[in-house]
C-alpha positions as a Markdown table, in Angstrom:
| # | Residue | x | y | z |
|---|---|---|---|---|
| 1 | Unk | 73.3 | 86.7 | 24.4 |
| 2 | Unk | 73.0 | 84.9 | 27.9 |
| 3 | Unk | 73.5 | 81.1 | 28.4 |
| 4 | Unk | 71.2 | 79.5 | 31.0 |
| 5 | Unk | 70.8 | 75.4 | 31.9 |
| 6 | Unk | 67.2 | 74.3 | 31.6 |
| 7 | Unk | 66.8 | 72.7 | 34.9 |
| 8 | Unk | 64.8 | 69.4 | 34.8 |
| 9 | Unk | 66.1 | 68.5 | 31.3 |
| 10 | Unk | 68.9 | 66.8 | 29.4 |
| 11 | Unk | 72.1 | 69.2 | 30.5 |
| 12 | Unk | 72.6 | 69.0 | 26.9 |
| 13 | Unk | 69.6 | 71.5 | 26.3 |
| 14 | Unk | 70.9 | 74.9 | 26.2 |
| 15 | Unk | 68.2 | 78.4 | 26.6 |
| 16 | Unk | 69.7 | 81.6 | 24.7 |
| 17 | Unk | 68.4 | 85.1 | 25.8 |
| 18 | Unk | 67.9 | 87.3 | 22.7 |
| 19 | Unk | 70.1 | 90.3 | 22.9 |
| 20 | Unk | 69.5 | 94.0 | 22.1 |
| 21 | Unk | 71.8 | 93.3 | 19.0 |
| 22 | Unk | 69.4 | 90.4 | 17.5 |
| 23 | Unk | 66.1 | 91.9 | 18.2 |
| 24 | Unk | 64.4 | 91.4 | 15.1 |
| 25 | Unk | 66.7 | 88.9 | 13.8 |
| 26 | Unk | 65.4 | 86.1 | 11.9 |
| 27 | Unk | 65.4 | 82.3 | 14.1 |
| 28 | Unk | 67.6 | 81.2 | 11.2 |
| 29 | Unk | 70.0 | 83.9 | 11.0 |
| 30 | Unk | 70.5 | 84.0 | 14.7 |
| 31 | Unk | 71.7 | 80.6 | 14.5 |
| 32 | Unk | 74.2 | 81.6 | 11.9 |
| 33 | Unk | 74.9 | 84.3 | 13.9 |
| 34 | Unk | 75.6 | 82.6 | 17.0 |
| 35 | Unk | 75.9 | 78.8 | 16.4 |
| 36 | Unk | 77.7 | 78.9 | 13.0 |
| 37 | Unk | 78.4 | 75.2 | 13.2 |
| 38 | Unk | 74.2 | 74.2 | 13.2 |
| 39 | Unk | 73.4 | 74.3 | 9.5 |
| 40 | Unk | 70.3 | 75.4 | 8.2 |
| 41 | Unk | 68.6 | 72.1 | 7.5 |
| 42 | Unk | 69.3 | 71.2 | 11.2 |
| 43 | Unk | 67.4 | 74.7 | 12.6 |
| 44 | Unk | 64.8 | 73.9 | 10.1 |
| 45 | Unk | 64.2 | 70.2 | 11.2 |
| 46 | Unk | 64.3 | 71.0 | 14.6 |
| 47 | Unk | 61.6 | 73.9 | 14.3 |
| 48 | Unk | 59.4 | 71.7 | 12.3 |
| 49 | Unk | 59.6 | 68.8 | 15.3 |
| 50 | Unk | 58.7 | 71.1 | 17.5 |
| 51 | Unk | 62.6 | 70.9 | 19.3 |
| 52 | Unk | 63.7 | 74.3 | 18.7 |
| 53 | Unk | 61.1 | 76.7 | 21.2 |
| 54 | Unk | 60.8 | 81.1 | 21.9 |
| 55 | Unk | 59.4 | 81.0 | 25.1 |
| 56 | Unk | 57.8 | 77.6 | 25.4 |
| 57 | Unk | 56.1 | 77.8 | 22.0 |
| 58 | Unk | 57.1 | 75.9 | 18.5 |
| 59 | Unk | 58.4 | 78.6 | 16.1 |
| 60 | Unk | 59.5 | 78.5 | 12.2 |
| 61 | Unk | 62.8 | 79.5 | 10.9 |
| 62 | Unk | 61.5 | 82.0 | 9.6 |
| 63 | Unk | 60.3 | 83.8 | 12.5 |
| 64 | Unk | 62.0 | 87.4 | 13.9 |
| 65 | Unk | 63.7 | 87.4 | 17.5 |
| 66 | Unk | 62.8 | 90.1 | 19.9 |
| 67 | Unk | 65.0 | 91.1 | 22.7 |
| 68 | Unk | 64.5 | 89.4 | 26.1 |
| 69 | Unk | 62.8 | 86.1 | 24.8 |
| 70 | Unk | 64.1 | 82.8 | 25.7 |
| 71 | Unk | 65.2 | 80.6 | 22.9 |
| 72 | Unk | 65.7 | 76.8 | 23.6 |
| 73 | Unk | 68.1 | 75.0 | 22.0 |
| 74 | Unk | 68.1 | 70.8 | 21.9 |
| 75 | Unk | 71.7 | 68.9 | 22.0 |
| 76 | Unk | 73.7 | 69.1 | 19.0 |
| 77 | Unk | 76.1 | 71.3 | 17.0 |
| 78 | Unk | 78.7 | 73.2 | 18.8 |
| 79 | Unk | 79.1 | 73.1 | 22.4 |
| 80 | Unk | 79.2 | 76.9 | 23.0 |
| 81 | Unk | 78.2 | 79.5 | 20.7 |
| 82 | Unk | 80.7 | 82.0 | 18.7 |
| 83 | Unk | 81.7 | 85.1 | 20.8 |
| 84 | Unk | 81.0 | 88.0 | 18.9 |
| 85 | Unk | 84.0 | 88.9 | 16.6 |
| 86 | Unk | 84.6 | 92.3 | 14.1 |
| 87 | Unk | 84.6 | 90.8 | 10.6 |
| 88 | Unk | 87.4 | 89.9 | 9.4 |
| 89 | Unk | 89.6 | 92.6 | 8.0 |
| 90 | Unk | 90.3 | 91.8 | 4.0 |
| 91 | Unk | 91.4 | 95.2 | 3.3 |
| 92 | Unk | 93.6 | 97.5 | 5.4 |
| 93 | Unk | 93.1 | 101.0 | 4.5 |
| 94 | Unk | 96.0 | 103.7 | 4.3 |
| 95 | Unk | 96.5 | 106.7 | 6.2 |
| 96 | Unk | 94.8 | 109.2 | 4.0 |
| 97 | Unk | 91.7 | 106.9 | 2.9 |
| 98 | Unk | 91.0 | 106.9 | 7.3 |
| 99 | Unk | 91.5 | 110.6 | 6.8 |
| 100 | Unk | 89.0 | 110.6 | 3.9 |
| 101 | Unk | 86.5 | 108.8 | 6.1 |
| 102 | Unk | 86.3 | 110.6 | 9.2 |
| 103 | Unk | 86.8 | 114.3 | 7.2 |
| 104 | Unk | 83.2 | 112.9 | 5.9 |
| 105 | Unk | 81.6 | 112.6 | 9.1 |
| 106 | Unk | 79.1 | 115.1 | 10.2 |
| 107 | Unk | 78.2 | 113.2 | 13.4 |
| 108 | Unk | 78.6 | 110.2 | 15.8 |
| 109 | Unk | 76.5 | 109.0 | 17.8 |
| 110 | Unk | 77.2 | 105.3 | 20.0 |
| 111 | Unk | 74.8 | 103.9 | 17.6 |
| 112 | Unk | 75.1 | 105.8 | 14.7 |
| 113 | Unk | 77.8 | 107.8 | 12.1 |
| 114 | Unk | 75.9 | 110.5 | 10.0 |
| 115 | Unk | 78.3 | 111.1 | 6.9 |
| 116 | Unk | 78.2 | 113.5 | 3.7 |
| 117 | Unk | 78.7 | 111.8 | 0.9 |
| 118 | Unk | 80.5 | 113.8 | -1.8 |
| 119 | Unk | 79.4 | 113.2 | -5.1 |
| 120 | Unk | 81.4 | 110.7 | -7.6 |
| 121 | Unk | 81.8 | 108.5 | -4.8 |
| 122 | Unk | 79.8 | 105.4 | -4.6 |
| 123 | Unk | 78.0 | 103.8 | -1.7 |
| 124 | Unk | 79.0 | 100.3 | -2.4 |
| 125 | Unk | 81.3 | 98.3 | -4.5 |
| 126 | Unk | 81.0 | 97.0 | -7.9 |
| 127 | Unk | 82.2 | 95.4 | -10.9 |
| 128 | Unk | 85.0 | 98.1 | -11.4 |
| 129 | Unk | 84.5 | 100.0 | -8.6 |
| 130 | Unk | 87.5 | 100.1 | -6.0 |
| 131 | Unk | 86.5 | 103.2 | -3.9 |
| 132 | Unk | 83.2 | 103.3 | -2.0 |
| 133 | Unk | 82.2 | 104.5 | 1.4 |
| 134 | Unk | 81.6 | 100.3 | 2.4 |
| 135 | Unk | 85.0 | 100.3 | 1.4 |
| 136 | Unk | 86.2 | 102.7 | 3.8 |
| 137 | Unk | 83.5 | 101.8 | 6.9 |
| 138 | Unk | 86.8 | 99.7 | 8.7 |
| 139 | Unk | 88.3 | 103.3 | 9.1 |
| 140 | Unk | 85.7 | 103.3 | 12.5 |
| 141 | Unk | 86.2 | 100.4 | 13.7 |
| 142 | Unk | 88.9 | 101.1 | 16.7 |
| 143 | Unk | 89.1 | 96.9 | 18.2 |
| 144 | Unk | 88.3 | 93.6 | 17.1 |
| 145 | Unk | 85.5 | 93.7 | 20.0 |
| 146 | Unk | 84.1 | 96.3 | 17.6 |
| 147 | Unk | 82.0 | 95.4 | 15.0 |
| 148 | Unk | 82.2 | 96.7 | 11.6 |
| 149 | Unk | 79.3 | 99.8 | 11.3 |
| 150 | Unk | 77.0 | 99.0 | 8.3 |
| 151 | Unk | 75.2 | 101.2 | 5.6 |
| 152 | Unk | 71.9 | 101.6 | 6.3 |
| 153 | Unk | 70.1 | 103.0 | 3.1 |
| 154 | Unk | 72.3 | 104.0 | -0.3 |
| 155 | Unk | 73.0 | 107.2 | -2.6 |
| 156 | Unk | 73.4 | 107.3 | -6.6 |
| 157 | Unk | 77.0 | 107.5 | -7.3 |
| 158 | Unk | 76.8 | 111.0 | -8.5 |
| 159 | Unk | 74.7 | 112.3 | -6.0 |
| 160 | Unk | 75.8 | 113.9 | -2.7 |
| 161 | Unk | 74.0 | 113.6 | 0.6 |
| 162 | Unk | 74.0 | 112.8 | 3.8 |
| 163 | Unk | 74.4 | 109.3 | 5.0 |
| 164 | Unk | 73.3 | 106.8 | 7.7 |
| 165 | Unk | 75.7 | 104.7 | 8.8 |
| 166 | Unk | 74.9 | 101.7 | 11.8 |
| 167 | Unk | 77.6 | 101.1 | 14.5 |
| 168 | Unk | 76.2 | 97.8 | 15.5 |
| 169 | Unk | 73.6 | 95.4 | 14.1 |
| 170 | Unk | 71.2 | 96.0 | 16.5 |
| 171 | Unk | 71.2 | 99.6 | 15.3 |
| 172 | Unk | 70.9 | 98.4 | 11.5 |
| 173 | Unk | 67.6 | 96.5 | 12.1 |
| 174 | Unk | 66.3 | 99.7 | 14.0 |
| 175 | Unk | 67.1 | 102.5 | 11.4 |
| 176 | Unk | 66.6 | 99.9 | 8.7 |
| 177 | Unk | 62.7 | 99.0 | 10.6 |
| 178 | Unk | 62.2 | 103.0 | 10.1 |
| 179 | Unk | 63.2 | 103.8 | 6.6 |
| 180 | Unk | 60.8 | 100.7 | 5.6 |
| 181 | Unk | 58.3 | 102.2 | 7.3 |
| 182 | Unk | 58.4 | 106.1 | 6.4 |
């Protein structure tokens, strides 16, 4: 995301480029995204009085981002937006469930991890489910400047398979924009 001044307005008016990671982001979610402390009745408001603009036109909250467009924001809310941050770490995983992780990966890619998913195992958590390949995702993540990779599609519990695994948002929306549309 780059910050620009609009020049012949109120130097509390603030112009956002969309970056590769929110192309195809929701105006709404973008906000949550990047300007956590504008809530979503303030985003709506302003995109119904016409306040909130993508490249000089009105928009709707509703409406996806593309990479590269100007989005202007009007005074109010935080002052600068949120740097990008991993998510926060609830669970630190031991030695052998990292092992476990990466002994799954087929390949990696620096947008993608392609994993085989052994059967028994589940793709995501549950009511009584502890162990799950969501659950062991924070075994890639190397920084806090890394985000946390995200599942892209699921397998049964009891099947086996190969899975796709996102390394960054941006890659998510991509991968998730093809499955939908196979």
């Amino acid at each position: 995301m780059t910050i620009e001044r609009t020049q012949g307005e109120s130097d509390n008016v603030r112009q956002f480029t969309v970056s590769e990671d929110d192309d195809g982001i929701r105006l709404d979610r973008w906000f949550k995204r990047n300007l956590p402390l504008i809530g979503f009745a303030t985003v709506s408001r302003w995109a119904r009085t016409g306040q909130i603009r993508v490249d000089g036109k009105r928009v709707k909250p509703e409406d996806r981002l593309a990479e590269g467009q100007v989005l202007r924001v009007p005074p109010g809310g935080e002052e600068q937006p949120t740097a990008r941050k991993a998510a926060p770490r609830t669970r630190t995983l031991s030695p052998e469930q990292i092992a476990e992780a990466h002994d799954m990966v087929i390949r990696e890619t620096a947008s993608a991890i392609v994993l085989n998913k052994p059967p028994g195992l589940a793709t995501q958590g549950g009511s009584k489910m502890t162990k799950h390949v969501d659950g062991l995702l924070d075994a890639f993540v190397t920084d806090e400047k890394t985000p946390r990779p995200r599942l892209v599609h699921r397998l049964d519990k009891d099947t086996s398979g190969v899975l796709l695994i996102a390394r960054t948002p941006g890659a998510a929306a991509s991968f998730s924009k093809r499955f939908a549309s196979r």
